[in-house]
C-alpha positions as CSV (number, residue, x, y, z in Angstrom):
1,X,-21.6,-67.0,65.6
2,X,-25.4,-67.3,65.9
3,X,-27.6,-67.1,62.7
4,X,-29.0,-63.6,63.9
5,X,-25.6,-62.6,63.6
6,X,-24.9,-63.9,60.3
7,X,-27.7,-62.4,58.5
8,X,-26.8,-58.7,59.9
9,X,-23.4,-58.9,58.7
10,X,-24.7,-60.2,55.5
11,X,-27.4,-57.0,56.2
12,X,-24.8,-54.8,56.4
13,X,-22.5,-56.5,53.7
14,X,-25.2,-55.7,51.3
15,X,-26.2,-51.9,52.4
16,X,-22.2,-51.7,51.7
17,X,-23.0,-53.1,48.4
18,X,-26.2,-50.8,47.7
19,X,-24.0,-47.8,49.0
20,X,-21.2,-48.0,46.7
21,X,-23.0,-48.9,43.7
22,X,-25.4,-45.7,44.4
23,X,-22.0,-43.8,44.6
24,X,-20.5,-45.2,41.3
25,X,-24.0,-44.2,39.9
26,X,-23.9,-40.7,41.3
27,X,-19.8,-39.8,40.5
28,X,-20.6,-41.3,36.9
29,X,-23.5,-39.1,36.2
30,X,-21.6,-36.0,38.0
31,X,-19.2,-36.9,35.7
32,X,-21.2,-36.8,33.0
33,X,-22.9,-33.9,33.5
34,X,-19.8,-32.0,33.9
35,X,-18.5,-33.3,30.5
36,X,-22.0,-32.0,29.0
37,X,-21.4,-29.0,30.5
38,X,-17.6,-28.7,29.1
39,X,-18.7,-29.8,25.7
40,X,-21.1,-26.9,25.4
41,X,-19.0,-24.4,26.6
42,X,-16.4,-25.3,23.7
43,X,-19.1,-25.5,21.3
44,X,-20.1,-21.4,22.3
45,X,-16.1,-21.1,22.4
46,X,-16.2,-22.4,19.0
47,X,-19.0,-20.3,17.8
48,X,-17.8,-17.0,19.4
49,X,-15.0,-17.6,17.4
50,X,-16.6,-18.5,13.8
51,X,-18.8,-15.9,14.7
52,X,-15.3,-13.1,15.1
53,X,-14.0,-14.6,12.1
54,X,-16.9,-13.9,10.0
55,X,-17.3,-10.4,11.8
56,X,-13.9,-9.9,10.4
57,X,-13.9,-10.8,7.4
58,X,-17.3,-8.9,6.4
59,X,-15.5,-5.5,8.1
60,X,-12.6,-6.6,5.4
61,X,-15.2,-7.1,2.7
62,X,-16.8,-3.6,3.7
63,X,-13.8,-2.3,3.5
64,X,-12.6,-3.6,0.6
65,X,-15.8,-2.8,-1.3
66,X,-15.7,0.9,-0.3
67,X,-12.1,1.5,-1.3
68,X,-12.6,-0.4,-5.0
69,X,-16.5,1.4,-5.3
70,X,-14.6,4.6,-4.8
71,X,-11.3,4.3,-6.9
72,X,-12.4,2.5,-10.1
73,X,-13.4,5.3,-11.9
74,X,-9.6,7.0,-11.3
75,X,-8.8,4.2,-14.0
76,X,-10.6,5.8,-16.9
77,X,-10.3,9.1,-17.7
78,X,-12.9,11.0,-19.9
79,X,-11.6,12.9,-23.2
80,X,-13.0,15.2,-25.4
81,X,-12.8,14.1,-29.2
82,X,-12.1,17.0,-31.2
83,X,-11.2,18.3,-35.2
84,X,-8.2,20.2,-34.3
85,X,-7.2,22.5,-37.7
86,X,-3.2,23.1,-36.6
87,X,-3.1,26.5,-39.1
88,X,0.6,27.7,-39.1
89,X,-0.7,31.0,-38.4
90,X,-2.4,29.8,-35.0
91,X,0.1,27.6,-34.0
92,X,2.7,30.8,-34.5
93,X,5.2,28.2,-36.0
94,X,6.8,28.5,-39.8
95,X,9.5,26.1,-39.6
96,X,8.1,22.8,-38.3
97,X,11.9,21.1,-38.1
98,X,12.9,23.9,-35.5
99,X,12.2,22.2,-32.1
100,X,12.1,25.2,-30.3
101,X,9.1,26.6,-32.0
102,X,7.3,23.5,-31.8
103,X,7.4,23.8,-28.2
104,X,5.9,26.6,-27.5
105,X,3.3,27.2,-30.3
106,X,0.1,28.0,-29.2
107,X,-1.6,24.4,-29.1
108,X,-3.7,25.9,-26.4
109,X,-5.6,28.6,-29.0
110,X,-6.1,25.6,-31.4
111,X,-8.1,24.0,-28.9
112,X,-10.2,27.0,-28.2
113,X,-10.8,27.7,-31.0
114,X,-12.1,23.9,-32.0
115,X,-14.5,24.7,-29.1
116,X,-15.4,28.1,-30.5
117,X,-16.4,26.0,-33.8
118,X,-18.5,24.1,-32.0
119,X,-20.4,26.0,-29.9
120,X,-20.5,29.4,-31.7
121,X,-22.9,30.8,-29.3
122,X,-20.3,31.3,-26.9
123,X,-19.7,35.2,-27.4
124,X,-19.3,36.8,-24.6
125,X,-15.7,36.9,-22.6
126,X,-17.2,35.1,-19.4
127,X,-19.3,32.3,-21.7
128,X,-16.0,31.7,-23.7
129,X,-13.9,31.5,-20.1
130,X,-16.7,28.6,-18.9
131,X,-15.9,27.0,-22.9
132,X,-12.7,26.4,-22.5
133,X,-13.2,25.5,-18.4
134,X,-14.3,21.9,-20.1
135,X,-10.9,20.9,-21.6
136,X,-7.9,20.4,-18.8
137,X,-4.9,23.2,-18.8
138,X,-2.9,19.9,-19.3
139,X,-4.3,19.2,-23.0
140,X,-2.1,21.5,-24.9
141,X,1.1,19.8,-23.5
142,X,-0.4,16.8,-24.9
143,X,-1.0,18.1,-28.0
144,X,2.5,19.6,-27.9
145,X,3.9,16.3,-27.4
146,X,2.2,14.8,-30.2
147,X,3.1,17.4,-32.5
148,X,7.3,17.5,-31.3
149,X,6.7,13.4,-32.1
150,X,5.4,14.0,-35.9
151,X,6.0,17.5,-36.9
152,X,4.5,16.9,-40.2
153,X,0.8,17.1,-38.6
154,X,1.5,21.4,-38.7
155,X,-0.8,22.4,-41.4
156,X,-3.5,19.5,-41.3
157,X,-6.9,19.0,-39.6
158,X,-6.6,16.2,-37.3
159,X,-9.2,14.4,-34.8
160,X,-7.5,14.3,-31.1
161,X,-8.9,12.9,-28.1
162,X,-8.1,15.9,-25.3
163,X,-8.1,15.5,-21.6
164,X,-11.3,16.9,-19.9
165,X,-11.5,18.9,-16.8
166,X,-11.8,17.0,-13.5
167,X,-15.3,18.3,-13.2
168,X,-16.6,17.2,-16.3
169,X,-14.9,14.0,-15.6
170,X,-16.7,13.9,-12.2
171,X,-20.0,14.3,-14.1
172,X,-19.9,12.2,-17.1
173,X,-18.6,9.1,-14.9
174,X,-21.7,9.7,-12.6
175,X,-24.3,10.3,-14.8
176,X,-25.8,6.7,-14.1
177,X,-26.6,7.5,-10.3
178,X,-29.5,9.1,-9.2
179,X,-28.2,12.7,-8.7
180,X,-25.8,12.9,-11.3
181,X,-22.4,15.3,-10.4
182,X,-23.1,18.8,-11.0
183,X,-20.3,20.7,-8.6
184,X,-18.8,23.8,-10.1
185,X,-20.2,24.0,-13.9
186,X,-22.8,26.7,-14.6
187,X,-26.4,25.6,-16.7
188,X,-24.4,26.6,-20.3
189,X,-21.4,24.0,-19.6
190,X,-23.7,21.5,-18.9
191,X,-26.2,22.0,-22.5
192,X,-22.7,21.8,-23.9
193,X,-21.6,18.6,-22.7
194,X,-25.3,17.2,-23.0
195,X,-24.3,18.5,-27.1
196,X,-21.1,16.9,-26.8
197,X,-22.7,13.4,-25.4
198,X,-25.1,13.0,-28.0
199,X,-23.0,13.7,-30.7
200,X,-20.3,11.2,-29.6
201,X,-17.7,13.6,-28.7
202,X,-17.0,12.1,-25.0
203,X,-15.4,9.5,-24.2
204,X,-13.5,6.9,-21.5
205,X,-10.6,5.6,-21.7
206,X,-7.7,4.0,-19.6
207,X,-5.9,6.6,-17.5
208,X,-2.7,6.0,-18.3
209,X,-1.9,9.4,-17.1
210,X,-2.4,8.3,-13.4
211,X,0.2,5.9,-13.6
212,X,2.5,7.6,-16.0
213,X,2.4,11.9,-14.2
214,X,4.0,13.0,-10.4
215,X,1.5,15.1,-8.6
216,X,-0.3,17.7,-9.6
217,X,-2.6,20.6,-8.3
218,X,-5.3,19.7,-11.1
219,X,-7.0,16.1,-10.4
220,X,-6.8,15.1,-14.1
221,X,-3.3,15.2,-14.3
222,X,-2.3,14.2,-10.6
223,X,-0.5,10.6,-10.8
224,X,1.5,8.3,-8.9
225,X,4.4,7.2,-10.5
226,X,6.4,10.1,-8.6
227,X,5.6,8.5,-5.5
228,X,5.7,5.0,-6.7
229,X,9.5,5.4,-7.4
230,X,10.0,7.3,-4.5
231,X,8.6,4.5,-2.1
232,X,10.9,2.0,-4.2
233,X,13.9,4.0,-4.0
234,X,13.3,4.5,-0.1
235,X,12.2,0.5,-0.2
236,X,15.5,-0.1,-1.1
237,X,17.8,1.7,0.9
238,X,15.8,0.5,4.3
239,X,16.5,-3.6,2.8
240,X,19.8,-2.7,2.0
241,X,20.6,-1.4,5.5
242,X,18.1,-3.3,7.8
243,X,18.8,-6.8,5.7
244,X,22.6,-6.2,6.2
245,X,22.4,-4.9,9.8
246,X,19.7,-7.1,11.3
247,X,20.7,-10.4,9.8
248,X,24.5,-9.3,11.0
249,X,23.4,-8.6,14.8
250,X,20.7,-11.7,15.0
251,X,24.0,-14.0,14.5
252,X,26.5,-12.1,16.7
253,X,24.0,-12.5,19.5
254,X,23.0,-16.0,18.6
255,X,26.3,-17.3,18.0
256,X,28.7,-15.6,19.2
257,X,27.4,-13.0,22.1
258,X,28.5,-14.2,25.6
259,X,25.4,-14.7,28.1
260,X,26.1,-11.5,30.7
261,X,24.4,-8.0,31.6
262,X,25.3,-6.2,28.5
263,X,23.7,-8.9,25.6
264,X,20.6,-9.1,28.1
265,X,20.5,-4.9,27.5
266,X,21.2,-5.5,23.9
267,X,17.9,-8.2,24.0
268,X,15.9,-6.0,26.0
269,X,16.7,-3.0,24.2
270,X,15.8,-4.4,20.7
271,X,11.9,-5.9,22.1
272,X,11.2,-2.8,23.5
273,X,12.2,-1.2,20.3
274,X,10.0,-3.3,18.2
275,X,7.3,-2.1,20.3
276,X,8.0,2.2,19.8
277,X,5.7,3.5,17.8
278,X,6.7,4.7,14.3
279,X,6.6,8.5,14.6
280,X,9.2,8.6,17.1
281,X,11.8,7.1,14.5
282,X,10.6,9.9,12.4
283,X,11.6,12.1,15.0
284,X,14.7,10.7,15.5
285,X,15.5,11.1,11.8
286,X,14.7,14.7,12.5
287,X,16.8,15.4,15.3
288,X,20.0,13.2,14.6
289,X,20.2,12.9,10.6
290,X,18.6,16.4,9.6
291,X,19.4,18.6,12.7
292,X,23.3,16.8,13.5
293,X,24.2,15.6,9.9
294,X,22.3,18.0,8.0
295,X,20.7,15.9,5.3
296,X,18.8,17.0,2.9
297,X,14.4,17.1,3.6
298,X,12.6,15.2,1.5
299,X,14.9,12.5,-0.3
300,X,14.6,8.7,-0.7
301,X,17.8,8.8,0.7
302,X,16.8,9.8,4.2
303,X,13.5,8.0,4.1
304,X,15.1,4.5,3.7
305,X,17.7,5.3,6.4
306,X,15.0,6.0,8.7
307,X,13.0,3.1,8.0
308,X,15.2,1.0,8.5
309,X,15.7,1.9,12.1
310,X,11.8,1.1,12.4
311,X,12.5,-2.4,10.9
312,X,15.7,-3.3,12.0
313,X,13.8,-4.4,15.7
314,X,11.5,-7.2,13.8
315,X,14.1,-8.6,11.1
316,X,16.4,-9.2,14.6
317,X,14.0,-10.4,16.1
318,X,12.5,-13.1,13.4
319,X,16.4,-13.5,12.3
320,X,17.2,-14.7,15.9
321,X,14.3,-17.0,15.7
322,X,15.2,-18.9,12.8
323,X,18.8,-19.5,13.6
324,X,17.4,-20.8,16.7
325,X,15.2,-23.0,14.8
326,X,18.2,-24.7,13.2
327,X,19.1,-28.0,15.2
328,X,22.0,-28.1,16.9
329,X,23.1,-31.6,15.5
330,X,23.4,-29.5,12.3
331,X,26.4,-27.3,14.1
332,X,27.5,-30.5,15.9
333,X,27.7,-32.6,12.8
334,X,29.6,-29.5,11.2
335,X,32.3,-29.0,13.6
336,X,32.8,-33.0,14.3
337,X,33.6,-32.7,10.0
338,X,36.4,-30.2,11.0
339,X,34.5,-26.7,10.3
340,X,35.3,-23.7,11.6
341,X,32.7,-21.9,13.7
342,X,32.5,-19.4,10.3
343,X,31.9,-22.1,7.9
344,X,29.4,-23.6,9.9
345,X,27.8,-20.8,10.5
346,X,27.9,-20.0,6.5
347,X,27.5,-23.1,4.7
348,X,24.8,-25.1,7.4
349,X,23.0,-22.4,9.5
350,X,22.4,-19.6,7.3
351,X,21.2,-21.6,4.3
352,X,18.7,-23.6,6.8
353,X,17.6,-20.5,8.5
354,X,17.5,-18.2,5.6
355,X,13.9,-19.0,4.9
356,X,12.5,-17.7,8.0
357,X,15.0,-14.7,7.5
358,X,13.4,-13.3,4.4
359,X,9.6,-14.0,5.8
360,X,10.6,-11.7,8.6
361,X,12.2,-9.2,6.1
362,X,9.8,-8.7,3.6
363,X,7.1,-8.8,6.7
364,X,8.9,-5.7,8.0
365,X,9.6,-4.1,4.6
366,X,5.6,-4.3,3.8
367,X,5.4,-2.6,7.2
368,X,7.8,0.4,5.9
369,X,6.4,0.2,3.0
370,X,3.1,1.5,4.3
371,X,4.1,3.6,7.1
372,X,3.4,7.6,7.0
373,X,4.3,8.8,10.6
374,X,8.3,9.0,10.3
375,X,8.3,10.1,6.5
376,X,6.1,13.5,7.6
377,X,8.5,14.1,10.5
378,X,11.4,14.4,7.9
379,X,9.6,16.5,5.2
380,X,8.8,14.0,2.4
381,X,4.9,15.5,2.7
382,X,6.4,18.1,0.4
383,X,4.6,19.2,-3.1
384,X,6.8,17.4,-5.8
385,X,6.0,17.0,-9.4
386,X,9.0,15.7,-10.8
387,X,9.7,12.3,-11.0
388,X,12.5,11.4,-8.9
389,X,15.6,9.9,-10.7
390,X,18.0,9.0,-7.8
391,X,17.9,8.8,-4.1
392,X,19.2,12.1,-3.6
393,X,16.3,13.8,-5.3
394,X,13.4,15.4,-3.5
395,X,10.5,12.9,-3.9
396,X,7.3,11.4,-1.6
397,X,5.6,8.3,-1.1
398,X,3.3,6.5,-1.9
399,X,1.4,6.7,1.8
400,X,2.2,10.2,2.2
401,X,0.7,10.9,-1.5
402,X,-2.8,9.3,0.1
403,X,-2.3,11.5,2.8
404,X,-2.2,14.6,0.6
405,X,-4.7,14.0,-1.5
406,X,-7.3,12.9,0.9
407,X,-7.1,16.2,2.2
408,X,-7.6,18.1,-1.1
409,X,-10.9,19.4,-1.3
410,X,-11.6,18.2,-5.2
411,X,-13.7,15.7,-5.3
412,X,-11.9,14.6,-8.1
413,X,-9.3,13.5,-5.8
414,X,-11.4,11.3,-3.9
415,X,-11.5,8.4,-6.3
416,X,-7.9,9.5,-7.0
417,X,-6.9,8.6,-3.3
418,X,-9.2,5.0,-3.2
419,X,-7.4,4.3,-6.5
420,X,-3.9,4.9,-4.7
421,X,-4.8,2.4,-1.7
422,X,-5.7,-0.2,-4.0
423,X,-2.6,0.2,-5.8
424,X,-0.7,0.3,-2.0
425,X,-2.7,-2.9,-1.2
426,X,-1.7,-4.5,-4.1
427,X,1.8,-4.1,-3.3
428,X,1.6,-5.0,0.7
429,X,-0.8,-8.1,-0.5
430,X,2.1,-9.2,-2.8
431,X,4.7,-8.9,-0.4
432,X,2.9,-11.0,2.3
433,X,1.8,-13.3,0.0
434,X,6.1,-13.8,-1.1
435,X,6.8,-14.4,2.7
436,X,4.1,-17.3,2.7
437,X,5.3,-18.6,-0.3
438,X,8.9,-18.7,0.7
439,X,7.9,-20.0,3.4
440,X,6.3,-22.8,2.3
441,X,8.6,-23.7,-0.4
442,X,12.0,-23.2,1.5
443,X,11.5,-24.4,4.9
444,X,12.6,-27.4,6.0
445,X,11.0,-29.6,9.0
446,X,12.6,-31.6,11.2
């Protein structure tokens, strides 16, 4: 080979050389450039999603703010201190150990006239009506109680504490904002309570009547405790029935269930069930337990019955997961001992899954706990007072109570309905919090 030969291949050799290197150089800053351009994109994927989470949590803080600015006053209650002179002669009573009497004396014309005492001006029929507008209709069946609980007051001047009306409950709890409450009271109710501020005479104090009453048409006695037994009572039917049921069917089809047509329905089925909306349990309730069984409208009873049908689909569903989650050297380990496929399924899987069972539970229980939909379908949106004692007994709810009351037009009743959320969060934020803490504590990794 001649030496002009030699020194092109070694030409060429070396443009190889230049070539490649220039290629390396190239791929390595495509590369490069590509991995600048995935790192920014997760950095904005990142940010979108601080940025949702903060959105999310300030909606929740809005939220929250606007339910608590609302409903803190329906804590405290404004009372009307008054020297009460309970004269035999106005009370209508002359033998104070005769329980009948003492229950309906006239404690309602000792309060008047305390009023007329104090405001002597008030002469005329209608000014004397707008007087005794200021104390609630409910403050003479707290006097009578007070009375039927020491029956030796009869005769004496006493100072009570009466419940006001909504209104001037309304106005002396917004007399710091700039346009104090004036709604329904004329110009002589308000120089009165202005007379009754300065001397002392009004006064808050804990509402122990919202927690402590049922309903009522008048805001100042309307409480929750009707409805708070209510939602237990149907609370407890729908765990007895769905917790039974659901934890019964999640290991029949786990365990035992053979793999054909019918357990793939039965799957099937039970998804698309946990996927119905609420209301049409409510009017399955209405169709099948009132219109076929006849039950009774309005009971705990009934309510629980039909929310557990709403909750059965998701304790199945979270039951089934949990068993699953159990390894199967547990089962194996078990039968290899000599178990039966009972005792295996009693003394290893149940324990190890039973965690994960009672997170799903008292998940769907908060959800029942909060639902509205079915219970109006099967009449539980009725007027009650009483306080239910027994499942059978006609009672509401404590979401359908919100529901009445946010449509009452007293604005009383407004800080009345935020007050009832916040109790209804309280509950549902216990419950969750329960599930994350059995959770936690229970489960076992492996």
């Amino acid at each position: 080979m001649s030496t002009i030969e030699i020194d092109i291949e070694k030409s060429n050799e070396s443009n190889c050389t230049n070539e490649s290197e220039m290629k390396k150089v190239n791929t390595i800053e495509l590369v490069n450039k590509n991995l600048k351009k995935r790192y920014r994109a997760e950095r904005r994927f990142k940010a979108y999603g601080l940025v949702s989470i903060c959105f999310a949590l300030l909606c929740l803080v809005v939220l929250f703010t606007d339910i608590i600015s609302k409903g803190h006053g329906a804590f405290f209650q404004t009372y009307i201190q008054l020297e009460l002179n309970l004269d035999e002669d106005v009370l209508e009573v002359n033998d104070i150990q005769n329980m009948k009497q003492l229950a309906s004396a006239n404690y309602q014309g000792v309060i008047r006239q305390s009023l007329r005492t104090l405001f002597p001006d008030a002469k005329k029929r209608h000014d004397k009506r707008k007087l005794y507008a200021l104390v609630s209709s409910g403050a003479s069946y707290q006097l009578a109680d007070q009375i039927k609980a020491q029956p030796a007051l009869v005769g004496t001047t006493i100072s009570v504490f009466v419940l006001a009306d909504d209104d001037v409950d309304t106005w002396f709890k917004s007399l710091d904002d700039a346009k104090p409450f004036i709604g329904r009271m004329s110009e002589k109710q308000l120089v009165w309570l202005e007379s009754l501020k300065k001397s002392g005479s009004l006064h808050k104090k804990f509402n122990t009547t919202f927690f402590n009453n049922g309903d009522s048409r008048e805001p100042e006695l309307a409480g929750i405790k009707g409805a708070m037994i209510g939602s237990l009572f149907t609370i407890l039917v729908t765990f007895l029935l769905s917790f039974t049921v659901g934890i019964s069917t999640a290991i029949y089809l786990e365990e035992y269930a053979p793999k054909n047509l019918f357990t793939d329905f039965i799957e099937v089925n039970i998804n698309n069930l946990a996927a119905v909306p609420s209301i049409i349990f409510g009017l399955l309730g209405l169709a099948i337990f009132i219109g076929m069984f006849g039950m009774q409208r309005s009971i705990p009873l009934l309510g629980g019955v039909v929310l557990s049908l709403m909750t059965l689909p998701t304790i199945i569903i979270s039951s089934r997961a949990a068993i699953k989650a159990v390894p199967p050297s547990i089962r194996q380990a078990a039968l290899g001992m000599g178990a039966s496929k009972m005792q295996v399924i009693l003394h290893h899987v149940l324990p190890l899954a039973m965690p994960g069972m009672l997170t799903g539970t008292i998940i769907g229980l908060a959800q029942a706990l909060g639902e509205t939909a079915p219970l109006l379908m099967i009449g539980m949106v009725a007027f009650v007072v009483d306080v239910p004692g027994a499942l059978t007994d006609p009672s509401t709810a404590l979401p359908v109570q919100i529901f009445l009351w946010a449509d009452s037009p007293e604005r009383a009743f407004v800080e009345r309905t935020s007050a009832a959320i916040m109790v209804l969060l309280a509950f549902l934020i216990s419950m969750n919090t329960v599930a994350v803490f059995l959770r936690k504590r229970l489960e076992r990794r492996w």
